[in-house]
C-alpha distance (Angstrom), angle and dihedral (degrees) to the residues before:
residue distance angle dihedral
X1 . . .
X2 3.93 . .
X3 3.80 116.7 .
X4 4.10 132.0 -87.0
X5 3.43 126.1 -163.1
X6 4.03 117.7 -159.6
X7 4.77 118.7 -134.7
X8 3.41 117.3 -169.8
X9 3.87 104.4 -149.8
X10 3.64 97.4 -160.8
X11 4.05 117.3 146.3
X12 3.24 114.9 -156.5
X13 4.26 92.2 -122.3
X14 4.13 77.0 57.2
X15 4.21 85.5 57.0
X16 3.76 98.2 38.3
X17 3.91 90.6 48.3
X18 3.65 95.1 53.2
X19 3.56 95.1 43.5
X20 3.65 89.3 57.9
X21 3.68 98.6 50.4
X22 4.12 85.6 55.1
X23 3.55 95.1 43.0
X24 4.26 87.8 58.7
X25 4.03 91.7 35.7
X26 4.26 84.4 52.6
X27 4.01 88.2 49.4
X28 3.52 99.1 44.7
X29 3.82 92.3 48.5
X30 3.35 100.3 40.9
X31 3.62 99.8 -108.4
X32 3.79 90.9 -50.1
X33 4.02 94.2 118.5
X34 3.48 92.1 67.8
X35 3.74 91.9 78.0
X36 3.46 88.4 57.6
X37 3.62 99.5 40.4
X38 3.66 104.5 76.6
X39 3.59 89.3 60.8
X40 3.63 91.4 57.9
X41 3.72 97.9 35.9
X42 4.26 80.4 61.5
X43 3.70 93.0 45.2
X44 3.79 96.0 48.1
X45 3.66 95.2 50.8
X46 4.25 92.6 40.7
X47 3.87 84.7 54.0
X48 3.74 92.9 55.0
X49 3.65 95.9 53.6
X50 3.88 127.8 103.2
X51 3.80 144.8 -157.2
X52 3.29 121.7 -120.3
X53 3.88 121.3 -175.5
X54 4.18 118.6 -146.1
X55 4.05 84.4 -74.2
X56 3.54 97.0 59.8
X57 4.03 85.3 -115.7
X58 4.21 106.7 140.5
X59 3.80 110.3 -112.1
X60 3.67 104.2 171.1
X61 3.27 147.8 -18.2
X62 3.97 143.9 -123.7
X63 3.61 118.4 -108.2
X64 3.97 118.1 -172.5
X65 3.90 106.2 -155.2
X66 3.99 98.2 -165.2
X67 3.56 116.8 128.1
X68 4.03 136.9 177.1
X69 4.11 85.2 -95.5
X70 3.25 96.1 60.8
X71 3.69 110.1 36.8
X72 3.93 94.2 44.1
X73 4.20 101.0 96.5
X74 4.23 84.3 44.3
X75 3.86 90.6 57.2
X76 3.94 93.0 44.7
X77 4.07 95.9 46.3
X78 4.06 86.3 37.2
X79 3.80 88.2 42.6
X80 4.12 96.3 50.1
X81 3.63 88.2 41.7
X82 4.17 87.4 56.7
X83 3.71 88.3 54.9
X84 3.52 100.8 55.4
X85 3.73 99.2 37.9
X86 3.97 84.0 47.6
X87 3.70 93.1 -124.7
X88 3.65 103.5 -43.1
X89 4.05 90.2 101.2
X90 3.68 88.6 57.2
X91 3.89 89.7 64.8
X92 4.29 83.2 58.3
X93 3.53 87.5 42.5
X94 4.28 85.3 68.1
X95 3.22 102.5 60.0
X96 3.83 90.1 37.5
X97 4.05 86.1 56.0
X98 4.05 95.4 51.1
X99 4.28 86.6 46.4
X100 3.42 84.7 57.3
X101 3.73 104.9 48.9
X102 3.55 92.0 44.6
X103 4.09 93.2 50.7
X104 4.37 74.0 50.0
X105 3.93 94.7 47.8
X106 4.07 122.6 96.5
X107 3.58 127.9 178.3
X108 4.13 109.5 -122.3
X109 4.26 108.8 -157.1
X110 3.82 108.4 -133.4
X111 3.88 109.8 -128.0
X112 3.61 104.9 -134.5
């Protein structure tokens, strides 16, 4: 098996923009986002991430398949667990989140 190396190509205009859209989404629901924003904080930073092979050369790609549809009775269980623990579940529901989106994450070879 030869060896991969894993970039992130995130800019930091790429970080500031999504924050912003989240930080609007979280004030227009109330804070409600936020359950839902982990998820796609993990997805937007797995779909910015590369392959490299031993040259350096890009090879592939990540791509995190999660969407809304499929993440929706995880943020309600995850959510009503939150409320009763008084936010300590929340912490669990972290590391549950990344779990997830790597069990949702493929690696897609570039054709060059």
């Amino acid at each position: 098996m030869k060896q991969l190396n894993l970039k992130s190509d995130l800019t930091v205009g790429d970080i500031i923009g999504h924050g912003i859209i989240w930080i609007l989404l979280s004030i227009v629901t109330l804070g409600l986002a936020l359950f839902v924003f982990p998820y796609y904080m993990q997805r937007f930073i797995i779909s910015r991430t590369s392959v490299l092979d031993d040259s350096g050369r890009r090879v592939g790609r990540l791509v995190c398949t999660i969407d809304l549809a499929s993440i929706i009775g995880n943020i309600v269980l995850w959510a009503i667990i939150s409320i009763v623990t008084l936010g300590i579940g929340y912490l669990i529901f972290l590391y549950k989140i990344n779990a997830h989106c790597m069990n949702h994450t493929k690696v897609v070879e570039l054709n060059i």
